[in-house]
N, CA, C and O atoms as CSV, one atom per row, in Angstrom:
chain,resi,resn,atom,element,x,y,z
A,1,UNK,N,N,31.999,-16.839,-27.572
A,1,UNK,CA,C,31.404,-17.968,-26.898
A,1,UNK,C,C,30.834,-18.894,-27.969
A,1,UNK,O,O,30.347,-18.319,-28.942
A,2,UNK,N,N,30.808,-20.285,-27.959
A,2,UNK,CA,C,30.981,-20.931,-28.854
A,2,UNK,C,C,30.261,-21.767,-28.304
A,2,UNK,O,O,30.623,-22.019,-27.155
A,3,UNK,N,N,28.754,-22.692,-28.902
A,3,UNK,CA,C,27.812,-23.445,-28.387
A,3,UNK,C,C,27.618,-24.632,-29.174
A,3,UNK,O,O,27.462,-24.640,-30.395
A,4,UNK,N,N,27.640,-25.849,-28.255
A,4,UNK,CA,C,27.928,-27.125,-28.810
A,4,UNK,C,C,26.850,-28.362,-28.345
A,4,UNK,O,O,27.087,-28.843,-27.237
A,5,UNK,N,N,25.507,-29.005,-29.208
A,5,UNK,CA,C,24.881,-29.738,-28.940
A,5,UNK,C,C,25.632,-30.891,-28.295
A,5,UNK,O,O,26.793,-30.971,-28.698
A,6,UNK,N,N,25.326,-31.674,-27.529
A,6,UNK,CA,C,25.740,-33.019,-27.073
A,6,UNK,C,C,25.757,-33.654,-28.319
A,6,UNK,O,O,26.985,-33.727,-28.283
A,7,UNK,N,N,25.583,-33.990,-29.005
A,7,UNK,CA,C,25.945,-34.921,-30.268
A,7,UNK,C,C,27.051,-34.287,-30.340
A,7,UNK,O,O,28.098,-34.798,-29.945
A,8,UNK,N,N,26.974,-32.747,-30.996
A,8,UNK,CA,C,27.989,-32.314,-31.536
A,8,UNK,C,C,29.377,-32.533,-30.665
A,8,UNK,O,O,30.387,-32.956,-31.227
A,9,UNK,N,N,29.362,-32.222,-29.280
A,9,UNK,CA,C,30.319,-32.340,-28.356
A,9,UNK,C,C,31.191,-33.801,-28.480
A,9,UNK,O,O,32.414,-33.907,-28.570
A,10,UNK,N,N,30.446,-34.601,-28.462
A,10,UNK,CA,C,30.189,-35.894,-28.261
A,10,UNK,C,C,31.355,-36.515,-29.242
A,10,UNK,O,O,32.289,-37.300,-29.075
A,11,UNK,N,N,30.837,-35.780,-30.332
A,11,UNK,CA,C,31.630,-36.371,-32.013
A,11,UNK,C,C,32.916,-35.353,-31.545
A,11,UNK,O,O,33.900,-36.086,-31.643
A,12,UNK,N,N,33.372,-34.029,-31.087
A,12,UNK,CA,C,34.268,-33.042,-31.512
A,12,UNK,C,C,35.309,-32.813,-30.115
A,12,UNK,O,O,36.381,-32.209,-30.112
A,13,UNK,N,N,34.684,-33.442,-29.038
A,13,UNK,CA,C,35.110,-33.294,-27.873
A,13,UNK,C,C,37.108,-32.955,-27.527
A,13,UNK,O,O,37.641,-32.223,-26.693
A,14,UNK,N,N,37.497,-33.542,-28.214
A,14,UNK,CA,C,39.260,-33.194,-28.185
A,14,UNK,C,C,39.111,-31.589,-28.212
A,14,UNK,O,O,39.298,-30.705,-27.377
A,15,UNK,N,N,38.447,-31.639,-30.320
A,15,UNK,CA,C,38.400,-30.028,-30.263
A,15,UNK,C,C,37.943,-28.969,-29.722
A,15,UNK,O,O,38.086,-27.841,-30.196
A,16,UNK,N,N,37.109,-29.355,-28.249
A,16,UNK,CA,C,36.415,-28.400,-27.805
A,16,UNK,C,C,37.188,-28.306,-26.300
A,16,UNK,O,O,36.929,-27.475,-25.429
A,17,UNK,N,N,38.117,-29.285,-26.232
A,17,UNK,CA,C,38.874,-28.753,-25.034
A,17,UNK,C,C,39.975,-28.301,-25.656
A,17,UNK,O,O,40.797,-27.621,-25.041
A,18,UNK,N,N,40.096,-28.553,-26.677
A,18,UNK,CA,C,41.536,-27.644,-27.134
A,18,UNK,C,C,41.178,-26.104,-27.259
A,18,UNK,O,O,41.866,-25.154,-26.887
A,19,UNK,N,N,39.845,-26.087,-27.916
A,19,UNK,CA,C,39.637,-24.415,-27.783
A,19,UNK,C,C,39.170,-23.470,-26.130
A,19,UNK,O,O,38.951,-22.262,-26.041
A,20,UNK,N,N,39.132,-24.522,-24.981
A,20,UNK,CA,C,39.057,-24.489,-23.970
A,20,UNK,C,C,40.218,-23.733,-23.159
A,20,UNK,O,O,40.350,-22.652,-22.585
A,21,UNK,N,N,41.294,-25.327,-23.518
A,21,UNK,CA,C,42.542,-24.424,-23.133
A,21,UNK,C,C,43.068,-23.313,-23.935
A,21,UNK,O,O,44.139,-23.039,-23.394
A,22,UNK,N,N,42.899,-22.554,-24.897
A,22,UNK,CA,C,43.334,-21.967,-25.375
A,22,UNK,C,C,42.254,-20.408,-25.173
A,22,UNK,O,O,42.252,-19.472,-25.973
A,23,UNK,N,N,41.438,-20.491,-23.936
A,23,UNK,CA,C,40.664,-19.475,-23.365
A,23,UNK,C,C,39.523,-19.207,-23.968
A,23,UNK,O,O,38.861,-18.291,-23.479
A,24,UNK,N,N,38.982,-19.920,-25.180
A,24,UNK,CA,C,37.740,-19.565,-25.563
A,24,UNK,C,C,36.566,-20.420,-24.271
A,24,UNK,O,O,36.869,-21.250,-23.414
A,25,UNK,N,N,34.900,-19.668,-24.661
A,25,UNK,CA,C,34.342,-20.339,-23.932
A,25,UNK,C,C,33.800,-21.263,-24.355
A,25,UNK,O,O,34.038,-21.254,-25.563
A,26,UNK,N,N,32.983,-22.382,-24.033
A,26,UNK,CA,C,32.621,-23.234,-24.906
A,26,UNK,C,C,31.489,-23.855,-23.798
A,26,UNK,O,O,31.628,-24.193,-22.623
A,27,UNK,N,N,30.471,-23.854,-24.572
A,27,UNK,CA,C,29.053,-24.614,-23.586
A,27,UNK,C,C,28.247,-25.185,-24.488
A,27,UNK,O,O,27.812,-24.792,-25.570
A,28,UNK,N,N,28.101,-26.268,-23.819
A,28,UNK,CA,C,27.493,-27.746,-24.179
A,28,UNK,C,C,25.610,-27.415,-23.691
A,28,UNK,O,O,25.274,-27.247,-22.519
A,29,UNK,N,N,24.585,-27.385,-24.919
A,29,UNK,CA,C,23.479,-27.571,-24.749
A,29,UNK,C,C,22.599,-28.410,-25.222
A,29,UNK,O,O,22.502,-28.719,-26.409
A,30,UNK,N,N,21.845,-28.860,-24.227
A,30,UNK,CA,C,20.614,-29.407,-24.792
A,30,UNK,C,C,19.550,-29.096,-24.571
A,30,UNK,O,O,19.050,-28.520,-23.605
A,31,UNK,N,N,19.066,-29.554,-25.670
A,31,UNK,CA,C,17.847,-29.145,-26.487
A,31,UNK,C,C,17.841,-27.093,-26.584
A,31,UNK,O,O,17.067,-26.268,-26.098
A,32,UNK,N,N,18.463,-27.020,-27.011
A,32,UNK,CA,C,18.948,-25.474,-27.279
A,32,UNK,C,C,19.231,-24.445,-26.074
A,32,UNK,O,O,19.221,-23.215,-26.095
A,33,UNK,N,N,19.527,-25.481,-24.848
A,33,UNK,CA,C,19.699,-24.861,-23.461
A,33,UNK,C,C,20.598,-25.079,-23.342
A,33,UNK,O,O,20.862,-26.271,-23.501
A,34,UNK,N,N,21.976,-23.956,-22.911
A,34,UNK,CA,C,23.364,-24.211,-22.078
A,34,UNK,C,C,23.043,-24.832,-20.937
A,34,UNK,O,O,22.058,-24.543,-20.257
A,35,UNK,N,N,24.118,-25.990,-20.598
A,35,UNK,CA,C,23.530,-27.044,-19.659
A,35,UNK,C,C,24.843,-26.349,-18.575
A,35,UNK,O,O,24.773,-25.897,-17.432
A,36,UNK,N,N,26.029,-26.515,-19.544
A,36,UNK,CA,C,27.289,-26.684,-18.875
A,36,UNK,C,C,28.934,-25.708,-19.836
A,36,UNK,O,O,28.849,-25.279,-20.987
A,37,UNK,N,N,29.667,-25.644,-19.334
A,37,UNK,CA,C,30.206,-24.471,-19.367
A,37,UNK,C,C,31.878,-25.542,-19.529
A,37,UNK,O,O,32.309,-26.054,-18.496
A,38,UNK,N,N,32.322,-25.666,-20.303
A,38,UNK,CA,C,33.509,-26.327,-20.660
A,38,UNK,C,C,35.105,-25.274,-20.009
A,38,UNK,O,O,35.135,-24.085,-20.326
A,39,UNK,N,N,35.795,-25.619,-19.503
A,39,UNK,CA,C,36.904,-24.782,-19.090
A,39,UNK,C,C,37.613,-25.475,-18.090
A,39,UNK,O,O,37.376,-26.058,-17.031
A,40,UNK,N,N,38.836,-25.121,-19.014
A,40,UNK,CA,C,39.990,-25.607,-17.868
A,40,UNK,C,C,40.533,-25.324,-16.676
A,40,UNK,O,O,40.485,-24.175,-16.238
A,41,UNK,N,N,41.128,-26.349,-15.982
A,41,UNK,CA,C,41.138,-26.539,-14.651
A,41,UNK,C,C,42.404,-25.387,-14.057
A,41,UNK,O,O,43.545,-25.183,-14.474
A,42,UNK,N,N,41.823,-24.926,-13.203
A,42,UNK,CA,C,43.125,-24.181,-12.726
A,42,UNK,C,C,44.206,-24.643,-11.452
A,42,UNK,O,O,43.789,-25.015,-10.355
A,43,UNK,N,N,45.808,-24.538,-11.841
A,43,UNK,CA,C,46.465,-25.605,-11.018
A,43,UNK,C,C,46.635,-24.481,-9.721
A,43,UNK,O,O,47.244,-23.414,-9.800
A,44,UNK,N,N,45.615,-25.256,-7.975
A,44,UNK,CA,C,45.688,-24.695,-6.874
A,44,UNK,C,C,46.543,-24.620,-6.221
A,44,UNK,O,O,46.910,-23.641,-5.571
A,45,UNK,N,N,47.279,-26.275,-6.332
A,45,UNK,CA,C,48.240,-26.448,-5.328
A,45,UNK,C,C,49.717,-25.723,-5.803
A,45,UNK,O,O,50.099,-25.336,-6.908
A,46,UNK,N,N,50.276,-25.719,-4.650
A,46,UNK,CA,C,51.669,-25.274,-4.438
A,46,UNK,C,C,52.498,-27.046,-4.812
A,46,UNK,O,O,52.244,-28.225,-4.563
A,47,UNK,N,N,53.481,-26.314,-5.477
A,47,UNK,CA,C,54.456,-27.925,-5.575
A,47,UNK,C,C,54.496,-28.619,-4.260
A,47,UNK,O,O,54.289,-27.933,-3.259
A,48,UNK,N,N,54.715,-29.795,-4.140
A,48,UNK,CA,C,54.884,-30.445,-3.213
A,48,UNK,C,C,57.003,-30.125,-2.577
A,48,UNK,O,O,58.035,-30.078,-3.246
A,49,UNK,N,N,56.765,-29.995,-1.155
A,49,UNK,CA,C,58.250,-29.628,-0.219
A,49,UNK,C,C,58.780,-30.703,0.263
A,49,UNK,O,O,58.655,-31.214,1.376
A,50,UNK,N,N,59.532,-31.096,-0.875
A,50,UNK,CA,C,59.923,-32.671,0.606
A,50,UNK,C,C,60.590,-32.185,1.986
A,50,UNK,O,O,61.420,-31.293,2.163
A,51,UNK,N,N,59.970,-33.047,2.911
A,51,UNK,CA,C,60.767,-32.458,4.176
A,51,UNK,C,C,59.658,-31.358,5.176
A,51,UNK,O,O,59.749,-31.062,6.367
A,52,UNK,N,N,58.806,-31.007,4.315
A,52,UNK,CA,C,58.116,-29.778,5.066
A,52,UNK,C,C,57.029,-30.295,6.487
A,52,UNK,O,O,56.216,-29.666,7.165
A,53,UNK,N,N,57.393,-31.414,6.499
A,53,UNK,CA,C,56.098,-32.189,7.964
A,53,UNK,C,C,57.241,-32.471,8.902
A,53,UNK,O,O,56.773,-32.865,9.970
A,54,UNK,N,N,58.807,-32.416,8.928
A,54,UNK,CA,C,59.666,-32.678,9.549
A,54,UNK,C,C,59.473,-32.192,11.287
A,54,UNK,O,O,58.840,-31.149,11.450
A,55,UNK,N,N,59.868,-32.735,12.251
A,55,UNK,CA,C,59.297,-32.834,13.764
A,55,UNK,C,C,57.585,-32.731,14.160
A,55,UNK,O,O,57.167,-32.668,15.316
A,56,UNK,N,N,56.468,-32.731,12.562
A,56,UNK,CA,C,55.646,-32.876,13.223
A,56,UNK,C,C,55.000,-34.412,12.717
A,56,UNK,O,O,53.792,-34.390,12.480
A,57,UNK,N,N,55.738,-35.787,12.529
A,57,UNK,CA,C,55.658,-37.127,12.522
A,57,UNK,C,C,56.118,-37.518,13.592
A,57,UNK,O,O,57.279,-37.231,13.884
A,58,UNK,N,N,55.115,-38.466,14.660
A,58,UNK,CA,C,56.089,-38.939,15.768
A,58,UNK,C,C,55.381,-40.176,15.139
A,58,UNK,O,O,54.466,-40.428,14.355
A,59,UNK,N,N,56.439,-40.900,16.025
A,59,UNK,CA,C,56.411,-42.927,15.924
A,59,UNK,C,C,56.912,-43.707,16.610
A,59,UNK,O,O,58.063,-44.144,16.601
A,60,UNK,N,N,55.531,-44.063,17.652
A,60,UNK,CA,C,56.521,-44.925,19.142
A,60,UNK,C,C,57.887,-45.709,18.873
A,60,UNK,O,O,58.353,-46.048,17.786
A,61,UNK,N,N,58.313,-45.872,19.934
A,61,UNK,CA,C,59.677,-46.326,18.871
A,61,UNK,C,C,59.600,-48.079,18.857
A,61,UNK,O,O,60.509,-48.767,18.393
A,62,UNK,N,N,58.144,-48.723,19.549
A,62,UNK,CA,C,58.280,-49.907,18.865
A,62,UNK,C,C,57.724,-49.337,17.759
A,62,UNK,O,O,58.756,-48.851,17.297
A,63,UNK,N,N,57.059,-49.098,17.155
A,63,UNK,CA,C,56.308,-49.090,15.560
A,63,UNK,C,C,56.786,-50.402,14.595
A,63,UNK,O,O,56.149,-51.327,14.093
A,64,UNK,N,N,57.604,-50.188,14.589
A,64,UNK,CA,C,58.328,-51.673,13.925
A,64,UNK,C,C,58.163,-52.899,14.105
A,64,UNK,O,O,58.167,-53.722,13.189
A,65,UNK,N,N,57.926,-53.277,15.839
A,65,UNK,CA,C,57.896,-53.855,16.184
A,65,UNK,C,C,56.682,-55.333,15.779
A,65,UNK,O,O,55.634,-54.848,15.352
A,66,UNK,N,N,56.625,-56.791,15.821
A,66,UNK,CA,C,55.815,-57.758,15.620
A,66,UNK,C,C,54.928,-57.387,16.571
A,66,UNK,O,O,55.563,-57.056,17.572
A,67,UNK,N,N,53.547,-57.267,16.764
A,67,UNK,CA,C,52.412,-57.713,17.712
A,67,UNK,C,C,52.854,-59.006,18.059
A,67,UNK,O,O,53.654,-59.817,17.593
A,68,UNK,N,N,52.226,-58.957,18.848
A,68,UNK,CA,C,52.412,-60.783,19.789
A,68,UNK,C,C,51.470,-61.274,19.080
A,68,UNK,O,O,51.865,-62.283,18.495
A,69,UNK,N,N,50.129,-60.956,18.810
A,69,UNK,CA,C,49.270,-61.803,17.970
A,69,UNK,C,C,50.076,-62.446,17.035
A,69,UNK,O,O,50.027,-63.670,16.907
A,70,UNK,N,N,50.768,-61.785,16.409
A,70,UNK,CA,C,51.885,-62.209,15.148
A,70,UNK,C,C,52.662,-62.430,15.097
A,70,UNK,O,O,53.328,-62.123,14.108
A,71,UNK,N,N,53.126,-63.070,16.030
A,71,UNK,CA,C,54.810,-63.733,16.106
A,71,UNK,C,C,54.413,-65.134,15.222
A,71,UNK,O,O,55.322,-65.476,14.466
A,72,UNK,N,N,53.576,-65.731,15.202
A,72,UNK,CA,C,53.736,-66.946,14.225
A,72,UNK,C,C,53.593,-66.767,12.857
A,72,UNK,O,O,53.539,-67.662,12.014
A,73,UNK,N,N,53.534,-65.575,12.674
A,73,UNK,CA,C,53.368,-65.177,10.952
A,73,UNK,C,C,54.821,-64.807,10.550
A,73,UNK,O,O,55.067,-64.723,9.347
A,74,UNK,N,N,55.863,-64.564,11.511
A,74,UNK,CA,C,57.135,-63.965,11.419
A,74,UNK,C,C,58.085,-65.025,10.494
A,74,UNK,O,O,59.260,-64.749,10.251
């Protein structure tokens, strides 16, 4: 575990997420107190499915259609 003043962070910051991703820990203190805890993000989502909302989109079938308010904007 590896402890880094805000100045220090401040000036080194690339290098302290590089040792981040690379699983070390790394915490940012001030005034000789761990404030905060540096670490990378973990990916939640599932890839995106094209197609996977298929029969549950409906759309009156004017949808397309001009409002009457807006026929002079046409």
């Amino acid at each position: 575990m590896a402890t880094f003043n805000i100045a220090d962070a401040k000036t080194h910051l690339s290098a302290l997420i590089q040792r981040a991703l690379l699983g070390e820990e790394v915490i940012i203190a001030r005034d000789n107190k761990p404030v905060l805890r540096l670490v990378p993000l973990k990916e939640t989502r599932q890839p995106r499915q094209p197609g996977s909302a298929r029969g549950e989109v409906w759309l009156a079938p004017d949808f397309e259609d001009t409002l009457e308010d807006f026929e002079e904007y046409r």
